[in-house]
C-alpha positions as CSV (number, residue, x, y, z in Angstrom):
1,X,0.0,0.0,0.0
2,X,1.4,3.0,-0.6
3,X,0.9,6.3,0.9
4,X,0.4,9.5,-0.9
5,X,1.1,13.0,0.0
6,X,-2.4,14.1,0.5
7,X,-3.1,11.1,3.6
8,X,0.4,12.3,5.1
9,X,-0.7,16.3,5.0
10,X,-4.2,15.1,6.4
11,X,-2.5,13.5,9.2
12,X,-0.3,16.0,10.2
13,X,-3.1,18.7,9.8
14,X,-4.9,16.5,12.8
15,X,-1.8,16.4,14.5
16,X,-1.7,19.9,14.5
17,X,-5.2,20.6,15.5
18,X,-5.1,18.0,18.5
19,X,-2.4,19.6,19.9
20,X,-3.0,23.2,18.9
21,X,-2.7,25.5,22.3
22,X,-1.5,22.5,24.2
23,X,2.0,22.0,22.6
24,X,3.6,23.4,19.2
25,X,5.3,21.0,17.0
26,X,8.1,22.0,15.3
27,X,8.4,19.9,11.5
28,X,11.0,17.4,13.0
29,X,8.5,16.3,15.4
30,X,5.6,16.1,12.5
31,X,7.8,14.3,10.4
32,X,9.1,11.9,13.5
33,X,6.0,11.0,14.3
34,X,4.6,10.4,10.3
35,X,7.5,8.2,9.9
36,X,6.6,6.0,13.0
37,X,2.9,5.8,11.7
38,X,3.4,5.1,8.3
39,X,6.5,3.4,8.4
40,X,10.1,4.2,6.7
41,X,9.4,2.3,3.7
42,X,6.4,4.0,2.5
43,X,7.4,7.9,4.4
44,X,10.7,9.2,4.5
45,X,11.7,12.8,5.4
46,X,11.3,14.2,1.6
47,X,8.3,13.5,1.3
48,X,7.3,14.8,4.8
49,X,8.7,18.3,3.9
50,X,6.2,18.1,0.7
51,X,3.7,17.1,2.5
52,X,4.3,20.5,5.0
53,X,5.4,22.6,1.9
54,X,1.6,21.4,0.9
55,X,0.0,22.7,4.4
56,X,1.4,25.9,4.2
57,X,1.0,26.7,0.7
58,X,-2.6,25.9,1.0
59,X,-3.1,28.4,3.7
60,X,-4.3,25.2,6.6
61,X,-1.0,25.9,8.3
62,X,1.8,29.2,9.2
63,X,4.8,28.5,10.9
64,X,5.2,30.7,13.9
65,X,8.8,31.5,15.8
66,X,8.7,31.7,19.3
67,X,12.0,30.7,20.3
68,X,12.3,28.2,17.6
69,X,10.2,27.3,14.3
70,X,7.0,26.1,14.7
71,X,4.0,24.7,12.3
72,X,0.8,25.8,13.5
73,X,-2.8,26.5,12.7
74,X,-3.4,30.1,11.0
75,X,-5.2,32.5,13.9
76,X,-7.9,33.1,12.2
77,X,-9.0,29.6,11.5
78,X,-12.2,28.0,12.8
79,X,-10.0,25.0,13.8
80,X,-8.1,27.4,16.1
81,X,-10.9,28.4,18.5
């Protein structure tokens, strides 16, 4: 089975959300834990920077910098209330 972009950007994007004004991830830890779920063979760290290059370039998710870079959801998104 293999994975494609759009099901690795839909799982980060509820990453995100879950932990949005509980924790911020930074990418590493988005990619870290795509890799662990899907499995090395079918999601390396390429294709998890396309998959963020896709969440940010769609508008579903900013990076912020507060001491470091993090991926987070954009303010003035409903999924951020």
């Amino acid at each position: 089975m293999s994975v494609s972009e759009d099901q690795v950007a839909e799982a980060m994007y509820a990453m995100i959300k879950e932990y949005h004004g509980k924790r911020n991830l930074k990418a590493l830890d988005l990619s870290k834990a795509m890799i662990e779920k899907f499995g090395e063979e079918e999601c390396d760290k390429k294709f998890c920077k396309k998959a963020i290059r896709q969440l940010i370039d769609s508008g579903r998710c900013t990076y912020s910098y507060v001491g470091g870079s993090y991926i987070v959801l954009p303010p003035d998104s409903p999924d951020a209330r």
